[in-house]
C-alpha positions in Angstrom: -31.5 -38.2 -16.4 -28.9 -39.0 -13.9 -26.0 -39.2 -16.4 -27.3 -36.2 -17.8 -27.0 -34.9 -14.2 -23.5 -35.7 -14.0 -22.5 -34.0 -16.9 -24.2 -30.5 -16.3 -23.3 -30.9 -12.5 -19.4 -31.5 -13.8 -20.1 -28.1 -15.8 -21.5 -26.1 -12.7 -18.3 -27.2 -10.8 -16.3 -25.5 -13.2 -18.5 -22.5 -13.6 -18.6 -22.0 -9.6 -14.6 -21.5 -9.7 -15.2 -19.0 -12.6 -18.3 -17.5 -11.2 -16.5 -17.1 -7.2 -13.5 -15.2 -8.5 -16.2 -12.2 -10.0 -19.5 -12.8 -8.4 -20.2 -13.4 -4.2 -22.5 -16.0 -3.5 -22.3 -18.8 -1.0 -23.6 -21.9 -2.6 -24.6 -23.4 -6.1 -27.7 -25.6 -6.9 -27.5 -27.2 -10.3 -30.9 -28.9 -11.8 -32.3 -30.5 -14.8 -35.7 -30.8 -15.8 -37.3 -33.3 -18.2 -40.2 -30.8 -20.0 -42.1 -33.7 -21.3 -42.2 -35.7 -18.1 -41.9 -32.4 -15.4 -39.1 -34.8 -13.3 -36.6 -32.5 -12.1 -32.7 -34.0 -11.1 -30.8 -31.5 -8.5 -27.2 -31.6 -7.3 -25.6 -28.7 -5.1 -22.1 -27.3 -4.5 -21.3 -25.8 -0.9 -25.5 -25.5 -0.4 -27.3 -27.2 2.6 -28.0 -30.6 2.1 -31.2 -30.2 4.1 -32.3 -26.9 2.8 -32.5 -29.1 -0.5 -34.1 -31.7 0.3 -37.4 -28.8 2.3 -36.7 -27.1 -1.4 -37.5 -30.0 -3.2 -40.4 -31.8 -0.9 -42.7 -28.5 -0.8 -40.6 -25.2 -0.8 -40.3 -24.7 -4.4 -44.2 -24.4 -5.0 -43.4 -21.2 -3.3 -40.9 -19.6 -5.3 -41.5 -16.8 -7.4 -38.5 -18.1 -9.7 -39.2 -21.5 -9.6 -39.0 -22.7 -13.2 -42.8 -23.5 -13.3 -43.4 -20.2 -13.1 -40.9 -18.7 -15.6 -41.4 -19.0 -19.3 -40.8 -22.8 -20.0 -38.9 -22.1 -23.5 -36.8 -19.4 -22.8 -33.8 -18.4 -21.4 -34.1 -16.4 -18.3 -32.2 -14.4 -15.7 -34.3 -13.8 -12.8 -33.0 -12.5 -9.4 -35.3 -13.5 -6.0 -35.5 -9.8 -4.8 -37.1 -8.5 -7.6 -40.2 -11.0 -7.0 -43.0 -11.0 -4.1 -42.8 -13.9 -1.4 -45.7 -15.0 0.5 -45.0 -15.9 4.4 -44.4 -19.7 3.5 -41.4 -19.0 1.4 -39.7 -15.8 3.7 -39.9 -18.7 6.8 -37.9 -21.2 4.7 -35.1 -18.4 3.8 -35.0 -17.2 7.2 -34.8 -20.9 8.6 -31.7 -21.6 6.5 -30.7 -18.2 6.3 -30.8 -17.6 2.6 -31.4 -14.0 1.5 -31.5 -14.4 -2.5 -30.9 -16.4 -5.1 -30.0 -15.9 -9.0 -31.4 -18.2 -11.4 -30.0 -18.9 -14.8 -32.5 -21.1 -16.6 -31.2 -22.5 -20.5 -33.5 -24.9 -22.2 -32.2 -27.4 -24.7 -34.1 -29.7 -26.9 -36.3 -31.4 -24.5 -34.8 -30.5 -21.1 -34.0 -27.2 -19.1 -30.7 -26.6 -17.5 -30.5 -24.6 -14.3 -28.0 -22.7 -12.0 -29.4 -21.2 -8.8 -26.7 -19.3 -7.3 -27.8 -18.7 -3.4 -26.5 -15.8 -1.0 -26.9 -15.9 2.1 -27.7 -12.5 4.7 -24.5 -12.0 4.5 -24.2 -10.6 1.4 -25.6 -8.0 -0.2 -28.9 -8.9 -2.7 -28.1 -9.0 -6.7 -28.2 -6.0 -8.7 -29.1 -5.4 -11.9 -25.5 -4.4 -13.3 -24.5 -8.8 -12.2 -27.0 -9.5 -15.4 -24.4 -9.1 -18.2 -21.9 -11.2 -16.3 -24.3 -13.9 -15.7 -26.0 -13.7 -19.3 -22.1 -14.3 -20.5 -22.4 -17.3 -17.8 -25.5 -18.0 -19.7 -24.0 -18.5 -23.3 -21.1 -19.9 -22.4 -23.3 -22.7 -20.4 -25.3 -23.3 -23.8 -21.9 -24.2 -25.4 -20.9 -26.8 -22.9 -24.9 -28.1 -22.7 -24.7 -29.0 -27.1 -21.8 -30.9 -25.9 -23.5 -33.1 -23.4 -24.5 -36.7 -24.5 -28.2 -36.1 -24.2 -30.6 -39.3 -24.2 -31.5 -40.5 -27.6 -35.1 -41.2 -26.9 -36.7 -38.9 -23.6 -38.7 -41.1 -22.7 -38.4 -42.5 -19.1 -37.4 -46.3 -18.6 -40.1 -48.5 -17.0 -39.1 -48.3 -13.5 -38.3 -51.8 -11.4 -41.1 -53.2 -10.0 -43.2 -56.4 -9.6 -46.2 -57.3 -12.3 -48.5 -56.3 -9.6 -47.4 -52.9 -8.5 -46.6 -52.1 -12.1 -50.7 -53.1 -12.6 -51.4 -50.5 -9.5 -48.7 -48.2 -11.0 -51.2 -48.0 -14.3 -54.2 -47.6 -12.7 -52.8 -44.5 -10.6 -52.0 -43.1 -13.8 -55.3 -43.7 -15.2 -56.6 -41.7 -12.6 -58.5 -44.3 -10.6 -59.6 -43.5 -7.0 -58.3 -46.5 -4.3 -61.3 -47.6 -3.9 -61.8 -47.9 -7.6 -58.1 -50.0 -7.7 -59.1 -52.1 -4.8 -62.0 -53.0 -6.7 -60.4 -53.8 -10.2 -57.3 -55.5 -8.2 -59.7 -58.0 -5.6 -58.1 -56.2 -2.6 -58.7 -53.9 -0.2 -57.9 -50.1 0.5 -55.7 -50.5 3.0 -53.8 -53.4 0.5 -53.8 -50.4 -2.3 -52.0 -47.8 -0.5 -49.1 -50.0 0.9 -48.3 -51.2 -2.8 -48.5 -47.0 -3.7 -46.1 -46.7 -0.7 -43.6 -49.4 -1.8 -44.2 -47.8 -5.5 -43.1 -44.6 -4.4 -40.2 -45.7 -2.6 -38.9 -47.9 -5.1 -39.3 -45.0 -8.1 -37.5 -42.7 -5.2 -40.9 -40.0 -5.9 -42.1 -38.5 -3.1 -46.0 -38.1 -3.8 -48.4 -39.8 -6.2 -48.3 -36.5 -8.3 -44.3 -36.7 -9.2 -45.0 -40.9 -9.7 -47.7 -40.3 -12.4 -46.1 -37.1 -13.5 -42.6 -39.1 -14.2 -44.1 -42.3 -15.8 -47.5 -41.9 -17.2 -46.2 -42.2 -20.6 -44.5 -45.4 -19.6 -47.4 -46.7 -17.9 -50.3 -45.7 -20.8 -47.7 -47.5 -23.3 -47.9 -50.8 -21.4 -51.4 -50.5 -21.0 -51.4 -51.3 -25.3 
């Protein structure tokens, strides 16, 4: 996934010098997400490094043109004005002062490609009469994407951790209570949850949800 990153973040850098000459905006977010896993990468161009990271740790459940709630095999062009946004979402926009975003999402095989194109209040929100340029942005994009060195097999390496954690890592992804993993593992509760706290930091997932999420197929294969 990262050097997948690379390449479509390499693309976006490109596009943004395209896109800047005919299109206002203020900042770029690139992403790619893994369908069969749900991991996402992001990378940004000119866009607060701290409005990503509130993005990615909880503001995203909120937007109306997050990929998860967008058709998950089909190209799309969705602007942010045309949606609804509960309170949650209009404080994070106003706190960084974004005031709408364009999202170009282009799936491939296994993965989706994204550009999120940000303005800020600024600028004036995006009409409909920007979709023909962007959907040209769009197809172009697919031409450079079945270019890309994508990962022969999608499947997500075993991530680096001791026999023990990787025997906790399995039995979060079995779905087992702490308790339940204290028992099976002789330890106690309080044991459990610092081994899913080193766990998390060393796979770089913030919750149990994105751990399990990103390597229950590699866990339920060791299990065998």
């Amino acid at each position: 996934m990262e050097k997948l990153l690379q390449q479509w973040h390499e693309v976006c850098q490109d596009f943004y010098q395209v896109l800047a000459l005919n299109l206002p905006f203020d900042g770029l977010l690139c992403f790619v997400t893994d369908r069969n896993t749900q991991t996402n990468r992001y990378a940004q161009v000119f866009v607060n490094n701290d409005s990503v990271q509130e993005y990615t740790a909880f503001a995203y459940q909120y937007d109306p043109v997050h990929y998860t709630h967008l058709p998950q095999n089909e190209a799309s062009i969705s602007f942010l004005n045309q949606y609804s946004m509960n309170e949650t979402y209009l404080s994070f926009l106003n706190f960084f002062n974004f005031q709408d975003s364009a999202e170009i999402i282009t799936p491939h095989q296994n993965f989706q490609f994204g550009i999120s194109l940000v303005r800020d209040k600024l600028h004036p929100l995006f009409q409909s009469s920007d979709y023909a340029y962007l959907e040209a942005i769009q197809k172009l994009s697919l031409h450079f994407i079945g270019k890309m060195e994508l990962p022969a097999n999608n499947e997500q390496a075993a991530p680096a951790l001791t026999k023990k954690e990787m025997m906790i890592l399995k039995m979060l992804c079995m779905g087992l209570s702490n308790q339940e993993i204290a028992d099976q593992a002789f330890c106690s509760i309080t044991t459990v949850k610092t081994y899913v706290s080193h766990i998390l930091y060393k796979t770089e997932c913030k919750n149990r949800q994105q751990l399990i999420s990103k390597y229950y197929p590699v866990a339920m294969k060791s299990l065998h």
